[in-house]
N, C-alpha and C positions, 0 to 999 in steps of 0.2 A: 879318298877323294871321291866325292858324290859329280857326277855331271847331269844336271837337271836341266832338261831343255823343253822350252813351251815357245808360242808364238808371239805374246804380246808380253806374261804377268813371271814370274815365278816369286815362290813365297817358300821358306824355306826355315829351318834351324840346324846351325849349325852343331855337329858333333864334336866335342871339346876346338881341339885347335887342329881338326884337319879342315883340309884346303875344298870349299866346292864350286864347280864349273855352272856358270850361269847362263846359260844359252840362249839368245834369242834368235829364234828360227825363220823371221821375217826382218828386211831391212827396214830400221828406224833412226831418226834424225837425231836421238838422244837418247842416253842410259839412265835411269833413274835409279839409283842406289839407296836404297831406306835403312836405316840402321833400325830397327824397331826395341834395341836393347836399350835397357835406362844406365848403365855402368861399364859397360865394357864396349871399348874403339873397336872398329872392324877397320881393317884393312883389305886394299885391292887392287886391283891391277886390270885394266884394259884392255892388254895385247893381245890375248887372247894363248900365249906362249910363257909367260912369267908368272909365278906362283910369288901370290905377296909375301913379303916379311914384316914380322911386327916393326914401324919405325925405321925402317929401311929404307935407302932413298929408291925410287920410282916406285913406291908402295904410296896409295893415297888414302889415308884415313878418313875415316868417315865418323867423326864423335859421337857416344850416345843420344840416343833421339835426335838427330841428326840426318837430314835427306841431301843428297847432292846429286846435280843432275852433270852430264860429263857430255861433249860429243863421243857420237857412236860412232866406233870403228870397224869397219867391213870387211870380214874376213871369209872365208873360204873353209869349210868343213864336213865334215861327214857326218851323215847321221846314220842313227842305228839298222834303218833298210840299206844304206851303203849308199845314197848317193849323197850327191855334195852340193853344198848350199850356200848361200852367201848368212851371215849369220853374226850377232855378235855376241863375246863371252867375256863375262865380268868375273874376275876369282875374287873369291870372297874367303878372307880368314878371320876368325876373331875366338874367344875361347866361350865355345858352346854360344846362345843367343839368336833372335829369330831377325831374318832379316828379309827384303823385296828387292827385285831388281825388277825394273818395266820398260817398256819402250815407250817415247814418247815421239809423236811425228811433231814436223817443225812450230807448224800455228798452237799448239798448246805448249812453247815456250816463250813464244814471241813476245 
């Protein structure tokens, strides 16, 4: 399991079907989830606690070439210097495939 954490963007590919942490290190009003894969679903999770299952209920699929934007959930976490941040983590599963997670603030949903 990868945990990748930036402030605004992360861009990432997935290593076969392990699970990675998508951190974002500033609070944002929405998750931007981009599947950038043309065939294979990614699944995800939210809570920042729950590692997605393929089709599993509280897992949220995200179809190929597929964006979904989610509200952000505000959680509480530690970073790699040890202190603790408010922050939010999207898990992302899918077998191998490149995918984004971004924050977006409120007026560029509205």
């Amino acid at each position: 399991m990868a945990t990748i954490p930036n402030k605004r963007s992360i861009n990432a590919t997935l290593t076969s079907t392990t699970v990675d942490r998508a951190q974002l290190l500033q609070f944002w009003d929405w998750c931007e989830i981009v599947n950038h894969d043309t065939t294979t679903t990614l699944y995800t999770t939210d809570d920042g606690a729950t590692d997605p299952v393929a089709g599993a209920e509280g897992s949220i699929a995200v179809l190929p070439g597929e964006r979904l934007i989610v509200p952000a959930r505000a959680l509480t976490t530690s970073i790699p210097d040890g202190s603790a941040v408010i922050c939010h983590e999207i898990r992302v599963l899918g077998n191998g495939g490149t995918y984004s997670v971004n924050g977006l603030p409120h007026s560029l949903n509205a």
